[in-house]
N, C-alpha and C positions, 0 to 999 in steps of 0.2 A: 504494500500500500504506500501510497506516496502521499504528500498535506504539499496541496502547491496554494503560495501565499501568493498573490497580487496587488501591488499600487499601481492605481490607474487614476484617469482624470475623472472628477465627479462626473463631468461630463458626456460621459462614456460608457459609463454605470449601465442604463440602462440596454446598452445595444449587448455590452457584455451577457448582464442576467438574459436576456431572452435569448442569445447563442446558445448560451450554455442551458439552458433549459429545451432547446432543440438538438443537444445531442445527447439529453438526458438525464444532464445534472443538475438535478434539483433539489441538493440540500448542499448549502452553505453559508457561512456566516460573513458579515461583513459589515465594517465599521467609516466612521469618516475622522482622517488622520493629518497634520499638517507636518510638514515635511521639510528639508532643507535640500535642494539640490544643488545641481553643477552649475547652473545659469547663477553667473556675478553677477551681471548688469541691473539696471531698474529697467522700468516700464515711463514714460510719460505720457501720460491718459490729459487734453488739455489742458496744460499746462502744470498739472502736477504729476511730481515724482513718484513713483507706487515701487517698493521692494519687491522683487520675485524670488526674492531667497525663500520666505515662508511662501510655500505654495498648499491648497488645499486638495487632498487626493480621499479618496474610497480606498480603503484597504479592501480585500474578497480574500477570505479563507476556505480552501474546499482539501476534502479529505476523497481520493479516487482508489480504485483498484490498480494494480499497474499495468493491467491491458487500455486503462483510460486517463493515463499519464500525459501522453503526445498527444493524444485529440483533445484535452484538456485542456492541454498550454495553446496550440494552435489556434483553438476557437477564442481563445481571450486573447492571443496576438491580432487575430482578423477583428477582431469588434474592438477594439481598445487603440487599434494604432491611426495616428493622423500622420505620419512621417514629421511633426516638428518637436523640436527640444520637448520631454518632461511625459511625454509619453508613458511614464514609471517601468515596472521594472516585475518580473517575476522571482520568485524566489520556490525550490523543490528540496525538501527534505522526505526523508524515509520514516516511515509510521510502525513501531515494531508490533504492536496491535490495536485493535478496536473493539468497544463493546459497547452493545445495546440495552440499555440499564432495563427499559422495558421486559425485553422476551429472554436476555441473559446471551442472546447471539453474541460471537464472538468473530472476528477474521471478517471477511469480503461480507459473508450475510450478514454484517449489522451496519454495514454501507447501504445496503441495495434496500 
């Protein structure tokens, strides 16, 4: 099992969730996080200065099997990316188990 983290633009949010719920995956959790990236510069919006070091992003946590690891990531690369700076970022770690407090399921059945 794999836990793939995603920061993405709030903005984006929703084309993400309904991708990913077209290939299946319909349980995840997901927060709104503010963030410090790469971009030094400001922004000047008429006449004033605006910081883009704090930017505001949707973090998406989703927990998959690892036959659903790449179509995972790929469906959240396709809905989440505009090609400009701040895009965010995925992050994949390994899940050494899962369990379903409910039915006491343990491994891949208490994902599904």
């Amino acid at each position: 099992m794999k836990k793939i983290e995603a920061i993405i633009r709030k903005s984006k949010f929703k084309a993400v969730k309904d991708a990913l719920h077209e290939i299946e995956v319909n349980f995840f959790t997901y927060w709104d996080v503010t963030g410090v990236g790469n971009e030094k510069k400001g922004k000047v919006y008429r006449g004033i200065s605006y910081s883009t070091s704090d930017i505001q992003r949707r973090y998406v946590s989703i927990v998959v099997t690892d036959e659903f690891e790449e179509k995972t990531i790929q469906t959240i690369i396709k809905a989440a990316k505009t090609g400009e700076v701040g895009d965010g970022k995925i992050f994949v770690s390994d899940i050494q188990n899962t369990f379903r407090i409910r039915t006491e399921e343990k491994g891949d059945q208490a994902i599904h």
